[in-house]
N, C-alpha and C positions, 0 to 999 in steps of 0.2 A: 546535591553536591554541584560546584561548580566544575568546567572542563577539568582546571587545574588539580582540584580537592580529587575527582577522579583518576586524575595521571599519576597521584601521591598512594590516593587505595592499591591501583595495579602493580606500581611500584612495589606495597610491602608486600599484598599476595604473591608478587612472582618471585621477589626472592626467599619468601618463606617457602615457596614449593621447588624453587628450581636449583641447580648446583652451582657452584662459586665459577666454575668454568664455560658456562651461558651469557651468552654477553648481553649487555643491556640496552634500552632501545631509544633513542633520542624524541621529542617532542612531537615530531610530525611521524614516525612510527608510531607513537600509542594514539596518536588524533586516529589515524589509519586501523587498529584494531578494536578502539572504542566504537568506530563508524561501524564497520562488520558486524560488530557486538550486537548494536542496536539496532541494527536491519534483521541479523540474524531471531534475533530474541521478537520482535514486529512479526516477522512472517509465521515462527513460532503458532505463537496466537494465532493469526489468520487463518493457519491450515489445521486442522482439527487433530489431524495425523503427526504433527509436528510438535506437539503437548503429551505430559504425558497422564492426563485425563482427559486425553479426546476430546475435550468439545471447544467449540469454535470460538470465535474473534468474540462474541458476546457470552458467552458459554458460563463463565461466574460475574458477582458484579467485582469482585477486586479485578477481573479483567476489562468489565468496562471504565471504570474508573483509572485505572494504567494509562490507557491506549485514548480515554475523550480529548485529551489536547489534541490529537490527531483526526479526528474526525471533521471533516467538512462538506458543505451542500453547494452544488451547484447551479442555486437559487439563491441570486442576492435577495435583500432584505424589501425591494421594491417591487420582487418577482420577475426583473428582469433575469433570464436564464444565461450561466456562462458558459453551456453546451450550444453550441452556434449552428444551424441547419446550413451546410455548405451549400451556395445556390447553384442548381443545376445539378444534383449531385444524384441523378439519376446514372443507371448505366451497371449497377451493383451485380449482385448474383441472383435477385429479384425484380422484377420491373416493381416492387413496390421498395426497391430498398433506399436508404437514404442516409447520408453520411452528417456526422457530427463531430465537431471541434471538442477536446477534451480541457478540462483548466490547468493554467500553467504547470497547477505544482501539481495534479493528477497522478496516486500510484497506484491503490488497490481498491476495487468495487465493493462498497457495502451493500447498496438497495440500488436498483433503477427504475426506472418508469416514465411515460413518455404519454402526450398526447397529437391525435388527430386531427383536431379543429381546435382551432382558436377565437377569439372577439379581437377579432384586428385593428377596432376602434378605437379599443384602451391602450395606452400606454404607459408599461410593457405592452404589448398584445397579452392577452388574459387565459390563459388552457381553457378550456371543456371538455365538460367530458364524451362520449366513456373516458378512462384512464387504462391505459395499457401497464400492465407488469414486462418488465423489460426481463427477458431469461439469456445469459450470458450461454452459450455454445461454441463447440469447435467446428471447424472446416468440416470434420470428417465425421460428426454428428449430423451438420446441414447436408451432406451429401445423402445419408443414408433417409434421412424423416423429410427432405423437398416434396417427394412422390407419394410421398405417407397420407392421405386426407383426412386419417386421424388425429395427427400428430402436428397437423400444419400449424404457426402462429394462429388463433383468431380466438373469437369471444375476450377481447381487453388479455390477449398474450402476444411478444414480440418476441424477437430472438434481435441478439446481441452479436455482432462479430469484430473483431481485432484485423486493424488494416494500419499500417505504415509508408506512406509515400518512399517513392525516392529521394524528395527533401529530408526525410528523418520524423516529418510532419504525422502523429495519430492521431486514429479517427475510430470512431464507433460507428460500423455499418449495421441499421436498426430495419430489420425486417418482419413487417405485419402485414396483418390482410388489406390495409390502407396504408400510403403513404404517411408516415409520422410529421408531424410539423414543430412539436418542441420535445426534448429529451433531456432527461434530468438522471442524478446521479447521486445519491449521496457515498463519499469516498472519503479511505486516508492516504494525507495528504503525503507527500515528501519530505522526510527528515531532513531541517538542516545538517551539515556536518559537524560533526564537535570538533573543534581547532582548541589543542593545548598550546600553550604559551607559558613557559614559566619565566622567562625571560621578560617579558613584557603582560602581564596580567590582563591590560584593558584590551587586549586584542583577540584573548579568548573566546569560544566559543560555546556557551552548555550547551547539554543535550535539553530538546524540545518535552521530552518523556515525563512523567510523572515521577517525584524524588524515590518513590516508593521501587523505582525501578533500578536506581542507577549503581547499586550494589551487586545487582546477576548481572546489570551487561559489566559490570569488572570484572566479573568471576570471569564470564565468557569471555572477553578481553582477552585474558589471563591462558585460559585456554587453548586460547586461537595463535598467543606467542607461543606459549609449548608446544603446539604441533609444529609451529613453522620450524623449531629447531631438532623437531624429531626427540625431545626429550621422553624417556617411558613413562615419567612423572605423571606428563599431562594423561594419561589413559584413567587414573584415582581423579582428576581433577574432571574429565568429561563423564564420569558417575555420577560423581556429586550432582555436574550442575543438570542432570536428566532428573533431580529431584524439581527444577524451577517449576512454579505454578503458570 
């Protein structure tokens, strides 16, 4: 469906579920709940615990097939990488750690990995191996397992941490037994916004999602206006959509 065709579905679901005395929502309102929708219904998936068959972002193929418009790699096609080794960027929570630039439209980690040495000769520069497994960790996991020498990154494993400048600017700090020299990513990407327009059609906006989706993020849509207005209604309608795959 297009944005439009969407803003028409929520349309008749909400006044077939809502009452005559609920007021209705102008174009940049439902651009605004279709966006929630499909963030909401995205992270879904991703978190395992947020489905109601448990399993993850790949977990059936109708959900890899939903969510592949969204997947991207942080290895162009030349092998030049769009994870950038910020120079100098020593100084971390490890003397071996090392910061990296994320891609523009970067929002959730599917796989990482990263290597040590390069062929500096080729252009891009070229990995070598070993290859590291990059493992994404909290602050307060790296607090407790730094002193572990069980537990430490080594044998081709890194640890992953989340850092935000005061510019607004993130970074992945990648800590292994070796300074890392390129770090890779494959991730999904950031959803455009859906902009309705019924007023002017060419200025709309679809959803990026697979068509297969664009009926439960209406439901949820639908959902997310009946809470806003407190109606009881929506409590039958957030049952139903706890049936989504």
């Amino acid at each position: 469906m297009t944005a439009n065709e969407m803003a028409y579905s929520f349309d008749v679901r909400y006044d077939a579920i809502s009452t005559l005395s609920l007021p209705g929502y102008i174009d940049s309102e439902k651009s605004l709940f279709l966006n929630l929708a499909q963030e909401r219904l995205v992270k879904s998936y991703y978190n395992p615990e947020g489905n109601k068959y448990k399993k993850g972002f790949e977990g059936t193929e109708k959900r890899r097939k939903d969510l592949s418009r969204l997947v991207r790699t942080s290895v162009l096609p030349d092998g030049t990488p769009k994870c950038v080794l910020v120079p100098g960027s020593s100084g971390g929570l490890s003397s071996t750690s090392r910061y990296f630039t994320l891609p523009d439209d970067f929002w959730l980690s599917i796989v990482e990995w990263g290597f040590s040495k390069e062929d500096t000769t080729a252009r891009p520069p070229k990995p070598l191996e070993p290859r590291y497994d990059v493992i994404p960790i909290t602050h307060d996991e790296y607090n407790i397992q730094k002193s572990n020498p069980f537990n430490k990154p080594k044998c081709g494993k890194a640890w992953r941490l989340d850092i935000t400048t005061d510019a607004g600017v993130r970074y992945h700090e990648i800590i292994a037994d070796v300074p890392l020299v390129q770090y890779h990513v494959r991730y999904i990407k950031k959803m455009n916004n859906i902009v309705v327009n019924t007023e002017d059609p060419t200025t709309q906006v679809d959803s990026e999602l697979d068509d297969t989706l664009h009926r439960e993020i209406v439901d949820i849509a639908v959902e997310l206006a009946l809470e806003t207005v407190a109606d009881r209604r929506f409590q039958s309608m957030k049952i139903q959509n706890q049936n989504i795959e």
